[in-house]
Backbone as JSON, one array per atom type, in Angstrom:
{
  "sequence": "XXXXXXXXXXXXXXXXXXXXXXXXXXXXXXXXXXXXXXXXXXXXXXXXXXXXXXXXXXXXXXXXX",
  "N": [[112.84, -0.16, 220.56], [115.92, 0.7, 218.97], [119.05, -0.34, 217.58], [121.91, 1.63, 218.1], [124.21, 2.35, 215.76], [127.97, 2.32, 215.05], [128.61, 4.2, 212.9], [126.62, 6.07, 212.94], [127.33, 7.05, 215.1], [129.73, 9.0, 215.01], [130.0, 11.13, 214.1], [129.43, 12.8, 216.53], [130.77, 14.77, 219.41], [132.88, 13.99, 222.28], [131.75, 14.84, 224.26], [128.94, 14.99, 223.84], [128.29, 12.27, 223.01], [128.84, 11.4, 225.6], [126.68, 11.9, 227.11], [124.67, 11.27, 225.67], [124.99, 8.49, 226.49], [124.37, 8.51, 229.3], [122.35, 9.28, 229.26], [121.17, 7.25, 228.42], [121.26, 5.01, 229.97], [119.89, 6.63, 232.41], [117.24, 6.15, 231.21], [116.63, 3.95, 231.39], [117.12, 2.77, 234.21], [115.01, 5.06, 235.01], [112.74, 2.98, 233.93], [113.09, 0.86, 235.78], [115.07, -1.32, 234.6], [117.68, -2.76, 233.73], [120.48, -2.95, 231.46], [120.84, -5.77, 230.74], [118.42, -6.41, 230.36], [117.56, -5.74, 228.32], [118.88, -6.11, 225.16], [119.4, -5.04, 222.65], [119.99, -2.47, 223.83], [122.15, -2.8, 225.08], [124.22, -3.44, 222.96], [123.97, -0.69, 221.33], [124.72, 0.81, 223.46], [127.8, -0.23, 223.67], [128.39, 0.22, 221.72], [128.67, 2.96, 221.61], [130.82, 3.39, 223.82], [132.99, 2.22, 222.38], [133.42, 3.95, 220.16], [134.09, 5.96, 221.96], [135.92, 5.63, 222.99], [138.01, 5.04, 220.58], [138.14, 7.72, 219.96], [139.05, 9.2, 222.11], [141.47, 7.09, 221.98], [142.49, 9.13, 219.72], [142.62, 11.64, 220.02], [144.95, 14.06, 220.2], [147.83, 14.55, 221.78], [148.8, 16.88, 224.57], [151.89, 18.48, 224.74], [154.64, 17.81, 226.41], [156.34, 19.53, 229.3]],
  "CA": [[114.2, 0.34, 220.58], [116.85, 0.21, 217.48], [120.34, -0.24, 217.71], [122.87, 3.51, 217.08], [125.32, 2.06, 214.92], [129.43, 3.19, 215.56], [128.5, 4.79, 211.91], [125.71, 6.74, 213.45], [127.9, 8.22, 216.79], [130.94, 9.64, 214.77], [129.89, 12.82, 214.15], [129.12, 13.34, 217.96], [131.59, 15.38, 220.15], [132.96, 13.01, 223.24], [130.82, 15.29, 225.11], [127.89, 14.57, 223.31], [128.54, 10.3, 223.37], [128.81, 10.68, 227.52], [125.52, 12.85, 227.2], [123.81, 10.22, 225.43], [125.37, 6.97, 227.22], [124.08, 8.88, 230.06], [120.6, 9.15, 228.96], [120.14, 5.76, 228.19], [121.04, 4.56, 231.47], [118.8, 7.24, 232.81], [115.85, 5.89, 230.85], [116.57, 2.09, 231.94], [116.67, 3.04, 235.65], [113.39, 5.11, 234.8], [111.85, 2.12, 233.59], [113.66, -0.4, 236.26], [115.26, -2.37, 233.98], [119.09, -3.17, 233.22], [121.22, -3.26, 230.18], [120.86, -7.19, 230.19], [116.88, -6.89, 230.15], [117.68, -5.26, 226.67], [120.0, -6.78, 224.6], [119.36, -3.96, 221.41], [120.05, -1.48, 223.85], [123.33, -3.47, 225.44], [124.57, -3.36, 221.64], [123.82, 0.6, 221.32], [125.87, 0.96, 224.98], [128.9, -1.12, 223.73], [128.99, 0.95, 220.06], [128.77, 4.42, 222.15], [132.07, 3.16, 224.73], [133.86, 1.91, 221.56], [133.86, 5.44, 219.64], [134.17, 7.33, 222.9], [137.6, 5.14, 223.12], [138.2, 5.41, 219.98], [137.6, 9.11, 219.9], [140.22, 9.72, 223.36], [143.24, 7.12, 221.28], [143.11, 9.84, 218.64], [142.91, 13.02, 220.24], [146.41, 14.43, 220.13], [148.19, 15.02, 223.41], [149.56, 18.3, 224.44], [153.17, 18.94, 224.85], [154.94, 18.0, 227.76], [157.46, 20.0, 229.11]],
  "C": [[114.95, -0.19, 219.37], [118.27, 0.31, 218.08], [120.77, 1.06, 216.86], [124.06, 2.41, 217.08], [126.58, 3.1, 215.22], [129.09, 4.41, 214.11], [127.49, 6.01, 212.5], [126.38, 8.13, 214.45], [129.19, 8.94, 216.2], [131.19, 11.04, 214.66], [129.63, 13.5, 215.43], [130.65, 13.41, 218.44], [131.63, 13.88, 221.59], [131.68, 13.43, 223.87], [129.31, 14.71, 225.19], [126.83, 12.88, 223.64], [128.54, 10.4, 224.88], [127.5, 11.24, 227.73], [124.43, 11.49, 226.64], [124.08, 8.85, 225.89], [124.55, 7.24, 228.73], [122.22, 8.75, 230.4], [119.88, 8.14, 228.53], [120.27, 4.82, 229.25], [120.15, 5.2, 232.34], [117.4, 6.15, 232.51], [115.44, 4.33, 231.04], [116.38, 2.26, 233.46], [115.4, 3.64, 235.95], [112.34, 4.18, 234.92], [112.03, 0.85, 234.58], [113.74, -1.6, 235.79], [117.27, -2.26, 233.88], [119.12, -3.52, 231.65], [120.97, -4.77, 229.77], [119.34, -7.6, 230.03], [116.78, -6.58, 228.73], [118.4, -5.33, 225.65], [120.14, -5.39, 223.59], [120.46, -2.75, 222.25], [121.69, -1.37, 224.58], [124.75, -3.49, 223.89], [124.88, -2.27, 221.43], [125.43, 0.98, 222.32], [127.8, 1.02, 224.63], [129.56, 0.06, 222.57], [129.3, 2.32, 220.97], [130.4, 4.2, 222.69], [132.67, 2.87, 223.63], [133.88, 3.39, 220.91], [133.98, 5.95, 220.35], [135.84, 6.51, 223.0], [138.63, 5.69, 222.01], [138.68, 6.86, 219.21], [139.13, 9.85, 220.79], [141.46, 8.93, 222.47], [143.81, 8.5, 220.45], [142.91, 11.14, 218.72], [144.42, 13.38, 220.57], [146.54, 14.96, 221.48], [149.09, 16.32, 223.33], [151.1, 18.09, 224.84], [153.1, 18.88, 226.42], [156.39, 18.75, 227.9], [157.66, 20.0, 230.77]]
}
């Protein structure tokens, strides 16, 4: 396993980032293991939730009325 760099996930749609945060918890429960059996992949996890935050501060909000 390699660490996805925040440089790596920017060009992904939110959609995309919950699609793949998704699928790497998939593939740890597959394997019956946890995020803390894998530090690399605990790293990956952390960078994905930081640009998906990142991503929701700076989407512009619609008009309230």
């Amino acid at each position: 396993m390699f660490i996805i760099t925040k440089e790596e996930l920017e060009h992904m749609s939110e959609a995309q980032l919950r699609a793949l945060y998704h699928s790497i918890i998939a593939d740890l429960v597959r394997r019956n293991l946890s995020a803390a059996h894998c530090p690399l992949t605990s790293i990956s996890l952390a960078n994905i939730q930081a640009v998906l935050r990142r991503k929701q501060v700076l989407r512009p909000c619609p008009p309230r009325f």
